[in-house]
Steps between C-alpha positions, in 0.01 A plus 500: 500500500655790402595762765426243772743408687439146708707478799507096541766455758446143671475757899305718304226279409518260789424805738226627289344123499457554892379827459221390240373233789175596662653367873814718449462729807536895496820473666630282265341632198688865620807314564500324146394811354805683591702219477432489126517855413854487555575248272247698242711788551821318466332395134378847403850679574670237323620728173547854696832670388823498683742741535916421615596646818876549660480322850755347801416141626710449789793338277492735163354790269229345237253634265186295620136540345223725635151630428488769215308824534222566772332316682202289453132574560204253669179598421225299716199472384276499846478315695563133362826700312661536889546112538696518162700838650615383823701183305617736255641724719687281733690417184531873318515724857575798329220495238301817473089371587173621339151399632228488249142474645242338319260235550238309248160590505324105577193588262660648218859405546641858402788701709427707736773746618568643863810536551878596273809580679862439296851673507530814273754316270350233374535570154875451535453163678434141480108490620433136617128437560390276715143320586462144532244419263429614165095398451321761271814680492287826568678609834834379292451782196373768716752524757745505169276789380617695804866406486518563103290869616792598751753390182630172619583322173724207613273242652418112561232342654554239777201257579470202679232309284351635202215433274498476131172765467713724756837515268286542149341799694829671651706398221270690250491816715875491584700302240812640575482369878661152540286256738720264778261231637527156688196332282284552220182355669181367316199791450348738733156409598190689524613674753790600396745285717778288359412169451659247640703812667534529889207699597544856614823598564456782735213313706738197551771705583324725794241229599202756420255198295 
């Protein structure tokens, strides 16, 4: 699929078999979630440029590789986007962070924004977006509206399951906006969860359903 990227590491989908189980608790379903991020994020960062820098280890001078250019931004869709984040950022520290609010109407499955907070720079940055499912892809393409708005132009999209009805959807409203995922599932169905998916994200993870 073009502009998908499948991240099919053996951890990576061993963890998100767990998650997927019905009798997975919260905690562990939180736990796993982060857990997994940071091997996402490992996957997502794997082509960013490097730059040679003059150090001392304790026995000699070397020119040893570091990251080129500023630094990276988060964006989190809310609130299911956090569980993503946390992971993320125990791996990148220093990454700039940008919380997107929006949440899916349940009768007519449109985006709803309340919320949009991001770093000034962003359109000389790496934008990383992050929200573990992508369903309808509605909450996906509008919270890319916003970033594209404040002239972020560099940007990827990091799921944990997506739907093939989802990436049609964001891939014709953002085509130049590569997709990082864990699994292609089935179909959404009628109301407009993935199928055979995980449930929802952001109940299992806070225990609110």
């Amino acid at each position: 699929m073009d502009g998908v990227t499948i991240i099919d590491h053996p951890l990576v989908q061993h963890k998100l078999t767990i998650m997927r189980s019905k009798d997975t608790s919260t905690a562990s379903f939180r736990r796993l979630l982060r857990e997994i991020s940071t091997l996402l994020c490992y996957e997502v960062t794997r082509d960013l440029e490097l730059t040679m820098e003059t150090i001392e280890t304790p026995l000699m001078e070397i020119q040893a590789p570091k990251l080129e250019g500023k630094k990276l931004v988060f964006a989190s869709i809310l609130r299911a986007g956090n569980g993503l984040l946390e992971g993320m950022l125990d791996l990148v520290p220093s990454a700039r962070v940008a919380h997107i609010g929006v949440y899916r109407d349940h009768e007519t499955l449109e985006a709803i924004e309340y919320y949009f907070k991001a770093p000034e720079d962003v359109v000389n940055r790496l934008v990383i977006v992050v929200d573990p499912m992508l369903a309808t892809g509605n909450s996906s393409i509008a919270s890319i509206d916003k970033l594209k708005e404040r002239g972020a132009r560099n940007i990827r999209f990091l799921c944990l399951l997506a739907a093939p009805e989802g990436i049609r959807n964001f891939q014709e409203a953002h085509p130049d906006v590569p997709i990082y995922t864990a699994s292609v599932d089935s179909h959404l169905n009628e109301k407009g969860y993935i199928v055979p998916g995980l449930g929802d994200a952001g109940d299992r993870m806070y225990g609110t359903k």
